[in-house]
N, C-alpha and C positions, 0 to 999 in steps of 0.2 A: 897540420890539421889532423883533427882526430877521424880513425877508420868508420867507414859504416857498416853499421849491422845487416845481411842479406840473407833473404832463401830464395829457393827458385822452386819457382811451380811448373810442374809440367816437363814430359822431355819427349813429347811427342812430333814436334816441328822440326825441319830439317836442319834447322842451322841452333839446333840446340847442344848439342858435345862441343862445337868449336866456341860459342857462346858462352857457356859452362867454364870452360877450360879457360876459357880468357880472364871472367873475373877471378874462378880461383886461383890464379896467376898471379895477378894484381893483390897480394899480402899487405900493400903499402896502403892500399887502398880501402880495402872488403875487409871485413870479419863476418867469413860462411858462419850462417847456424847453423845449415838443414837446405834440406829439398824437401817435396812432397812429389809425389802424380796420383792430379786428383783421381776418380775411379771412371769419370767419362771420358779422360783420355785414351788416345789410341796410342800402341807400340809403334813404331816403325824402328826397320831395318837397320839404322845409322847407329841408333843405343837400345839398349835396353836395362830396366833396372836392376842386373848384375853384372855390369860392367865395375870396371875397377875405378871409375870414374867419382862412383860415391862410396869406396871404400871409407872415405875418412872423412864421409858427413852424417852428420844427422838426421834419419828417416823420421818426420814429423807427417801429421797430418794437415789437412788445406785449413781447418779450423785453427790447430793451432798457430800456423802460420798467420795466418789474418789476426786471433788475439793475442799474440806475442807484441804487447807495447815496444819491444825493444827492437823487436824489427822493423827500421827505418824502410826499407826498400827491397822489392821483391821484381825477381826477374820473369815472366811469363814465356816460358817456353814449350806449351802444351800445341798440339792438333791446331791449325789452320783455325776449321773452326767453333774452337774453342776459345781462341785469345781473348777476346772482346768482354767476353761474360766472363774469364777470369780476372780479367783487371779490373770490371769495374765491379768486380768484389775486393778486392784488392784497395783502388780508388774509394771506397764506400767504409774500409778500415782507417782511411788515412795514410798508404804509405805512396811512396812515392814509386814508378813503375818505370822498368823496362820490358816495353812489350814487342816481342818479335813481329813482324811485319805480316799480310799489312790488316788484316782486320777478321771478322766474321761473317762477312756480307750480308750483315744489316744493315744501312743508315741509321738507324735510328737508335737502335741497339750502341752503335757508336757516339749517335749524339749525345746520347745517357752517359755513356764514359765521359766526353771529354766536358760536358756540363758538370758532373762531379771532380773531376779534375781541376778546373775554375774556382769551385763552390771548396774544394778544401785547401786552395793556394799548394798543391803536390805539383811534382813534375812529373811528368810522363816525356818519357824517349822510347819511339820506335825503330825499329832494324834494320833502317834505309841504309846500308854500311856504304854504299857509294858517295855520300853527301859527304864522310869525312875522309874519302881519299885526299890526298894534298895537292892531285892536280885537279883536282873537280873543283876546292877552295882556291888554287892558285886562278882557276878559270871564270869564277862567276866574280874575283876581284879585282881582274880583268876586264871584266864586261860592265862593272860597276864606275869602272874608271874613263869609259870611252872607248878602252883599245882598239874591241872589234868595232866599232861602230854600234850602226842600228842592226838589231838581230834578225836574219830574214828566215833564218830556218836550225833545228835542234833536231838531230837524226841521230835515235838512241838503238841498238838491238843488244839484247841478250839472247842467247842461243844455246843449244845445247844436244846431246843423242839420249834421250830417256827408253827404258823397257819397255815393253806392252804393261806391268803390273802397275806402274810410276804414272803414264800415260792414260792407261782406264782409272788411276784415282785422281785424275785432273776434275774429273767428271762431277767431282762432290760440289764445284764450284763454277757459278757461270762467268765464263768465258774463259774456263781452263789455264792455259798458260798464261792469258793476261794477266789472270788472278797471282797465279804461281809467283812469275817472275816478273811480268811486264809492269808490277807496278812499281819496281825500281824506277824505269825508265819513265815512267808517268809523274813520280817524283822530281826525277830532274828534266827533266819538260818545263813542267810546274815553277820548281823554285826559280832557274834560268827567265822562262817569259811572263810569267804569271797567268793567272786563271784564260784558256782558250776563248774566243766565240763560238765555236762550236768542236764538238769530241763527235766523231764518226767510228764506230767498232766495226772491223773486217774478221770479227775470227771466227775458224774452221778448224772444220778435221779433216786430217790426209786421209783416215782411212787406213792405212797402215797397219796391219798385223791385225785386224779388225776391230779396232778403237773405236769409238765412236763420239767423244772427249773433244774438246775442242785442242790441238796441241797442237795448231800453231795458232798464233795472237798479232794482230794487225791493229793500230788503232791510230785516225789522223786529227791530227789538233790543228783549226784552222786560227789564222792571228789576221791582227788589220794589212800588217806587211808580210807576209808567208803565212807557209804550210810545213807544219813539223808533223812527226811521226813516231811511234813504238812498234816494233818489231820481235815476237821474241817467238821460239820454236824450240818442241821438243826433237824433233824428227829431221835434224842438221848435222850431218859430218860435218867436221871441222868449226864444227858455231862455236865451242869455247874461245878458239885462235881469231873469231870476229866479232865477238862482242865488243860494242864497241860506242861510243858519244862523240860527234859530231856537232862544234856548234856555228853558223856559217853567218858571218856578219859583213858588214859594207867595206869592212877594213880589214879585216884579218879571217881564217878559218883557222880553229883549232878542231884536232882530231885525235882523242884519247884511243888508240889501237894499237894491239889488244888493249883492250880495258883492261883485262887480269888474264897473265901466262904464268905458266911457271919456268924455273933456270937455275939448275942446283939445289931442287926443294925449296926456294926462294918465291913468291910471289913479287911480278913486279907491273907497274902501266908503263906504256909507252904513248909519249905525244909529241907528235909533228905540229910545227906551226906557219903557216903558208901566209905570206905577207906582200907577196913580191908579184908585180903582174906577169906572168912570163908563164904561157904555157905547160913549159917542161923543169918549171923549178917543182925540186922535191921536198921543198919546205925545211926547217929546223927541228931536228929532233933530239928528243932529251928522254932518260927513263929514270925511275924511281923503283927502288925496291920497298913493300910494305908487307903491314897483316890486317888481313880485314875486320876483326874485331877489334883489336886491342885499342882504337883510338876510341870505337865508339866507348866502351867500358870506361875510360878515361874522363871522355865527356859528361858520363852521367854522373859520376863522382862530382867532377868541377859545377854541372847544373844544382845538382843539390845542398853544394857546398854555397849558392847564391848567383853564382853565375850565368847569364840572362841565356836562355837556349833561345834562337832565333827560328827555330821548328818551333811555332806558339800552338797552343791546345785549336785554336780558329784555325792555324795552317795545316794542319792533321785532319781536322773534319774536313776542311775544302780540300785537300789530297785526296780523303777518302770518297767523296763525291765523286772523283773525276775516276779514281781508278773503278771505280763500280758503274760510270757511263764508259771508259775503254770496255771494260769487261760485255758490255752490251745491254745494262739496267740501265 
């Protein structure tokens, strides 16, 4: 199949260089135009635009990007919050979007996108990269199948040790770290049980080097048979080595931990599988070595190439609902 035409807007989000670097990887796939950073983006510390990253692209402008007919599809990797209003300019040219995770914190503002989204049959993929780990897909095909039973509970944490500088710009967004990271984990909640009865938001500030920020994120998702949870913190020794998904049914628990370590520069999951009624069993474990972009870049190719994405434009707005009631709206 023939390559797609791409630019990427913006390079102010954190997971914009590895993002970046993924599609222009994928030769087989992409044909780069250009980048742009529109002018209300913000720098941050990961890139910046003289890095050798766009040596051998083309600096266009956010216009021309949007009237370049030939650009199929454009990557939105600007400022948190800025995503939302860049795609659905984007969305509003006609091309089809990858938008970095997870929104603007507006509803409605959002609604706007994925209603144009709909209105022009585009696809839009967002940067939820845990949905195409292969054990997160090996486990909700799992749970599709009976394995675990009935689900009684999904206990997700992302964790981390942020600065004081990382931690006070939590603050541009309510509910800080939920916002940040917890809405991975609000995602897989989400797709795993479906829409909660009720979302209760716990989050706070430690306090901590005198933040004020909410940086850590608590948030409980109650169901007709359990109570699942998000968990996510800046202010954790050792939270990388615990991040971790949890999903606990009538017949089996599955336990993805670590979520993501490294081992020779290598990223890999590890998952235990507990099936056996017996106190002191240590369950089955199994690990997989991955990278956390490259599948999603892969998928947005095969989406726009026809292939039906199962993250539907109505599953992204009720995602976005839930992660803005964890956040505490």
């Amino acid at each position: 199949m023939s390559k797609i035409k791409i630019a990427f807007i913006g390079i102010g989000h954190d997971h914009a260089k590895p993002n970046i670097l993924s599609f222009k990887n994928h030769t087989d796939l992409y044909d780069v135009i250009g980048y742009c950073i529109p002018e209300d983006d913000e720098p941050q510390p990961y890139l910046s635009p003289d890095d050798k990253l766009f040596e051998d692209m083309k600096k266009l402008t956010l216009e021309e990007v949007l009237n370049d007919s030939s650009i199929e599809a454009v990557v939105i990797e600007a400022v948190d919050k800025k995503l939302t209003k860049l795609a659905l300019m984007a969305a509003k040219a006609g091309k089809h979007i990858f938008m970095d995770k997870p929104g603007s914190g507006s509803l409605e503002e959002f609604s706007e996108l994925i209603f144009e989204v709909k209105r022009q049959g585009t696809v839009l993929e967002t940067g939820y990269m845990y949905r195409y780990n292969p054990f997160v897909a090996e486990l909700k095909e799992q749970i599709k199948k009976g394995e675990l039973g009935d689900i009684i509970a999904v206990e997700a944490q992302m964790n981390c040790i942020h600065p004081v500088e990382k931690r006070n710009w939590l603050a541009d967004y309510k509910g800080g770290m939920m916002h940040f990271l917890g809405c991975h984990l609000v995602d897989l909640i989400f797709s795993i049980q479906g829409a909660p009865e009720k979302v209760t938001a716990y989050n706070r500030s430690s306090g901590i080097g005198g933040v004020s920020a909410d940086d850590i994120g608590f948030a409980v998702f109650e169901y007709k048979n359990g109570v699942s949870f998000a968990k996510t913190s800046a202010v954790e020794y050792g939270g990388f080595d615990r991040r971790n998904l949890t999903v606990v049914g009538t017949k089996k628990t599955v336990e993805l931990c670590p979520f993501e370590q490294y081992e020779e520069g290598k990223m890999f999951t590890e998952k235990t599988e507990y099936s056996v009624w017996d106190w002191t069993n240590r369950g089955e474990k199994s690990k997989i070595y991955l990278d956390r972009y490259d599948t999603m870049t892969g998928y947005l190719y095969k989406y726009i190439k026809g292939e039906e994405n199962p993250f539907t434009p109505d599953y992204e707005l009720e995602l976005y609902g839930l992660v803005l009631a964890a956040c505490g709206k």
